[in-house]
N, C-alpha and C positions, 0 to 999 in steps of 0.2 A: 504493500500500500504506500501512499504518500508521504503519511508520517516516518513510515519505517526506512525508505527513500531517504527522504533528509536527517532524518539520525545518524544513518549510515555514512553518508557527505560529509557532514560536521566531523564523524570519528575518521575518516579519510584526510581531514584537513588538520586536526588536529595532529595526527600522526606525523603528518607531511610536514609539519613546523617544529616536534617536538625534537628540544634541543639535549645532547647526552648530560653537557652542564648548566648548572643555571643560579646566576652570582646576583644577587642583592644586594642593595644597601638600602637600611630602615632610616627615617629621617621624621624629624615630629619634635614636640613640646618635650621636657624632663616630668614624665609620668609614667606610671607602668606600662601605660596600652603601648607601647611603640616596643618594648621588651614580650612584651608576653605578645604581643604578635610574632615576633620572632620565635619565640617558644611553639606556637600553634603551627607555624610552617614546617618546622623542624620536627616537632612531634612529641619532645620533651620539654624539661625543663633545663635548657642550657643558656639563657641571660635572665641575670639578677639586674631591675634596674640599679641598683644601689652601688654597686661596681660598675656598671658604664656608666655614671655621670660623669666621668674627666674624659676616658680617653675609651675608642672604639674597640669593641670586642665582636672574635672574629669566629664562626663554629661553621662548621661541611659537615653533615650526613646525608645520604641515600634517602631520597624521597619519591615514590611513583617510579622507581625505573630512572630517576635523574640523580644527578651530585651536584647539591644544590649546599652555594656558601651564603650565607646571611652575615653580615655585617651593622651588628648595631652601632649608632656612631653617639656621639654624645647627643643630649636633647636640649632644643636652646629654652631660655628663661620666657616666659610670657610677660613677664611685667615687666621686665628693666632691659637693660642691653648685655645681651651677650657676652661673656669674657671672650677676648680678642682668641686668647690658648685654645678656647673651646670651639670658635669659629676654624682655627685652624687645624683643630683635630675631625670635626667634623667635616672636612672639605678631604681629608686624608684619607676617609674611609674609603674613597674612591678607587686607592694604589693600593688597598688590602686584597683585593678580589682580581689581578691581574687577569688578562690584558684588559679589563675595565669593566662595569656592574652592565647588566642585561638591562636592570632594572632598578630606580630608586622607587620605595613603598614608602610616600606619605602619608602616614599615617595622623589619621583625624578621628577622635572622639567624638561619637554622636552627642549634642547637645547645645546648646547655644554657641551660634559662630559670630563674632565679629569684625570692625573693621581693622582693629588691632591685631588682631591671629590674621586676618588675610595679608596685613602689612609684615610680620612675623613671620612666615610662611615666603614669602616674596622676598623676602630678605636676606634668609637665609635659605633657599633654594638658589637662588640667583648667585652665590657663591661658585657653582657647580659651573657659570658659565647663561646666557639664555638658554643656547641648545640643550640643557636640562631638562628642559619642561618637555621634551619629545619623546625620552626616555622614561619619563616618571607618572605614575598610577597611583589614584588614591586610594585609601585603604579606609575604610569608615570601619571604627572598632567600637566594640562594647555596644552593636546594634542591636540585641538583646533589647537595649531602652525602650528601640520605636515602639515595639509592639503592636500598634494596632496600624500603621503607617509605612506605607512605600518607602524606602529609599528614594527614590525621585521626587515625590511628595518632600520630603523633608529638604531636600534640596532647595527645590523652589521657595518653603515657606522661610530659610534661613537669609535669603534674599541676593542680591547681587552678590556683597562680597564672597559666599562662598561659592555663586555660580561662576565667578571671576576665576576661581582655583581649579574649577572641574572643567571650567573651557582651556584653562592654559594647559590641561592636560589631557586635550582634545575628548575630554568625555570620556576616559578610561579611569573605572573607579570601581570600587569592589568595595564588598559588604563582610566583613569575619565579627564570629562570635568569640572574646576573649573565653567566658564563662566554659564555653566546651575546651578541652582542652584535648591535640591530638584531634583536629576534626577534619579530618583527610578528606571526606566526602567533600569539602571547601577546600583544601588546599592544591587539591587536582584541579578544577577549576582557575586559580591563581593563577598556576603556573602556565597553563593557556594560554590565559589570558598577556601575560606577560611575553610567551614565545608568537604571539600574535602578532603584539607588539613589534619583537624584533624583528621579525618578517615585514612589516610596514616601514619600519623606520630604515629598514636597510642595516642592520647590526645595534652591536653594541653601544655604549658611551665610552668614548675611549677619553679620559682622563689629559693627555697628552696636548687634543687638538683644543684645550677650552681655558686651562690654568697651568700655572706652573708648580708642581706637587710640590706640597712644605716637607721639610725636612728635618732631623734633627731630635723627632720622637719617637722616641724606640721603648716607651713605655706601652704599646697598644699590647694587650695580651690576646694572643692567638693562638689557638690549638683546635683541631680535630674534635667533633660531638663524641660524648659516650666515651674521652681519654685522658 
């Protein structure tokens, strides 16, 4: 039948994109949802936010058939400015996942958005370069809240400024439940989503063609999930 037609397509197309690795980097406010998303993609529990607030921690395991690295990078402050240290670790996280991330996951807490988070957001995305925003998909976490409401729905009602955020990233935006944890049946989706991505945009982000990478911190702790 029809249905089963285009099922079929979609598992044909997804195959045809799916990548053997697939490199991240988490970017968002200093709260846990930008960690524990990390954790949900990966399937455990391997970042504490409380150890990535300075400096970018790095974890690869096997997920769906991929080898998939996550990089949490630090999270910037919502009320004040930024430490310069922490701007420039967080622009770093980019040279941890060689030859450069697939994919940044902004990650956004469902709930009141502002013009200050969209300035916030824009601030410190734009570090990465403009050509960031080509690469980067948002992540709405702890959507659990909506409950009885669309994702698109809350979009709109949040108002420009964070329609502002979802057009700069041409409308690629994903939904994760922090509360589940280990929730595959969504992180297969992601990753999709993300290899879709690089299919469209023509590759990676390569780090090289946008900034000059900082140097000089070798405090970033990196090792292997599960070691």
């Amino acid at each position: 039948n029809l249905l089963g037609k285009q099922a079929g397509a979609r598992k044909k197309a997804a195959a045809a994109n799916q990548l053997p690795e697939v490199r991240l980097v988490l970017l968002g406010w200093r709260w846990p949802g930008k960690s524990l998303t990390g954790n949900t993609i990966l399937g455990r529990e391997e970042f504490r936010y409380e150890r990535a607030a300075e400096f970018c921690v790095k974890r690869q395991t096997e997920v769906q058939g991929r080898q998939v690295t996550v990089v949490d990078t630090p999270g910037w402050f919502s009320a004040q400015d930024t430490p310069l240290s922490y701007k420039q670790e967080i622009v770093r996280g980019a040279s941890l996942c060689p030859p450069g991330p697939h994919a940044f996951l902004l990650v956004i807490p469902v709930g009141m958005f502002t013009e200050v988070d969209r300035a916030r957001i824009e601030e410190h995305v734009n570090l990465f370069g403009e050509q960031v925003w080509r690469h980067t998909i948002v992540v709405f976490s702890w959507a659990e809240v909506l409950r009885t409401i669309s994702i698109e729905r809350y979009i709109r009602r949040e108002g420009k400024e964070l329609q502002w955020v979802v057009e700069k990233c041409k409308r690629r935006y994903f939904v994760i439940n922090n509360c589940t944890f280990a929730e595959q049946p969504k992180v297969g989706p992601l990753l999709e989503k993300v290899e879709k991505m690089v299919s469209e945009e023509g590759g990676y982000y390569n780090p090289e063609d946008n900034y000059k990478l900082c140097s000089g911190m070798e405090q970033c702790e990196c090792r292997p999930a599960g070691r």
